[in-house]
C-alpha positions in Angstrom: -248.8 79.9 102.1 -252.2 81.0 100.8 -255.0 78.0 101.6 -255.2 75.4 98.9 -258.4 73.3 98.0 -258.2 70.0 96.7 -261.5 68.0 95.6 -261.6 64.5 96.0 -264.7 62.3 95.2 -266.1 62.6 98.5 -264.4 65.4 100.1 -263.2 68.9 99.5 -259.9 69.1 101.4 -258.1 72.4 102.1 -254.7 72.5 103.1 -253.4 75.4 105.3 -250.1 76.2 107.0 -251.2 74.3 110.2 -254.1 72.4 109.6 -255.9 70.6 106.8 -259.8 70.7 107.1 -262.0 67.9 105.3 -265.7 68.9 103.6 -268.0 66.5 103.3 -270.3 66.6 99.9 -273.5 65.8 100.9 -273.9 62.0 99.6 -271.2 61.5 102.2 -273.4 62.8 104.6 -275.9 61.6 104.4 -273.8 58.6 104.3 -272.6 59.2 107.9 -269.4 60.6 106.8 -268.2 63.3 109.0 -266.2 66.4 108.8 -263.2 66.1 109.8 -260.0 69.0 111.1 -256.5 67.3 111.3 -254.0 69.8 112.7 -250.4 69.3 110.8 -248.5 69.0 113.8 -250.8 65.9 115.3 -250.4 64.4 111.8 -248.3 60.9 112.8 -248.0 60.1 108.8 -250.3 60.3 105.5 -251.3 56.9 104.1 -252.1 56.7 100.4 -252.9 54.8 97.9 -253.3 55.8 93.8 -256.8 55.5 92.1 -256.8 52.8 89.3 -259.7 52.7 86.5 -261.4 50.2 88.9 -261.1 51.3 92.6 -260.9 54.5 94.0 -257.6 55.7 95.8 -257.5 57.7 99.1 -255.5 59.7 101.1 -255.5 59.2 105.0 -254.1 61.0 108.0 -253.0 59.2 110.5 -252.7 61.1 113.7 -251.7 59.7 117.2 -255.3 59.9 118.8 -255.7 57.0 116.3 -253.7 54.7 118.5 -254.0 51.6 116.2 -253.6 54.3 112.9 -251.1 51.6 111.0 -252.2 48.0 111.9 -255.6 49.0 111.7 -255.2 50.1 108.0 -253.1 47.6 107.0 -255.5 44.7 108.5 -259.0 46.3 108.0 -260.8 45.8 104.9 -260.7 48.1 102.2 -264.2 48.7 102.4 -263.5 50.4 106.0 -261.6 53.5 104.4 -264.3 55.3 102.2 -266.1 56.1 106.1 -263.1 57.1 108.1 -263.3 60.6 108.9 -259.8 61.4 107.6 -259.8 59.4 104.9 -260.4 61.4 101.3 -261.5 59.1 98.8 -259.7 60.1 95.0 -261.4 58.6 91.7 -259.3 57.5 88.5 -260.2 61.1 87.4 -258.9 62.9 90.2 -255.7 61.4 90.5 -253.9 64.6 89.5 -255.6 66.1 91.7 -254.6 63.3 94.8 -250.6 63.4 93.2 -250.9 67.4 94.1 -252.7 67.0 97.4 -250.1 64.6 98.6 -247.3 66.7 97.3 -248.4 70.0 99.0 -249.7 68.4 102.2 -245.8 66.8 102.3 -244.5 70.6 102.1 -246.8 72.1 104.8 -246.2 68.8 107.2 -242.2 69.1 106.8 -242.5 72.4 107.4 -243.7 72.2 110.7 -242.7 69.2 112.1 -239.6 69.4 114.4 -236.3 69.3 112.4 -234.3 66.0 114.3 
């Protein structure tokens, strides 16, 4: 599989057959957001959530150096994500572009995560 890029509202995200690696634009930067390189196989589970007109949607990867990677999202405040260095913030625009993210990213992950 050939890299694929992805551009989210804060991030450009390429996909690759074992990793996925997260660019900052610079607003995020300077922001304190952080580049980010989250290996497919260390990748736990992808959270999401879809854009609506109102509030941006996001992608996150939850990886297992994140030891608290599902209660904390589901407790912290929704503010939290938008700084998380592998979270990839999606506006109402993008949203195609979140729907193909998620659906290659889910390809690549099967693909090399042990069959059980």
């Amino acid at each position: 599989m050939s890299p694929q890029t992805f551009k989210g509202f804060n991030a450009k995200v390429t996909l690759y057959d074992d990793r996925v690696e997260i660019k900052r634009a610079l607003t995020a930067r300077i922001g304190g957001a952080k580049d980010c390189v989250v290996t497919l196989a260390e990748l736990v589970q992808p959270l999401s959530k879809a854009p609506t007109p109102i509030v941006n949607g996001y992608v996150f990867l939850a990886t297992d150096p994140d030891p608290a990677h599902l209660s904390h999202w589901a407790d912290a405040p929704k503010t939290k994500i938008g700084g998380q260095p592998q979270a990839i913030l999606f506006t109402w625009f993008q949203r195609s572009a979140q729907a193909e993210f998620l659906a290659a990213l889910e390809r690549a992950w099967r693909a090399v995560r042990p069959q059980s």
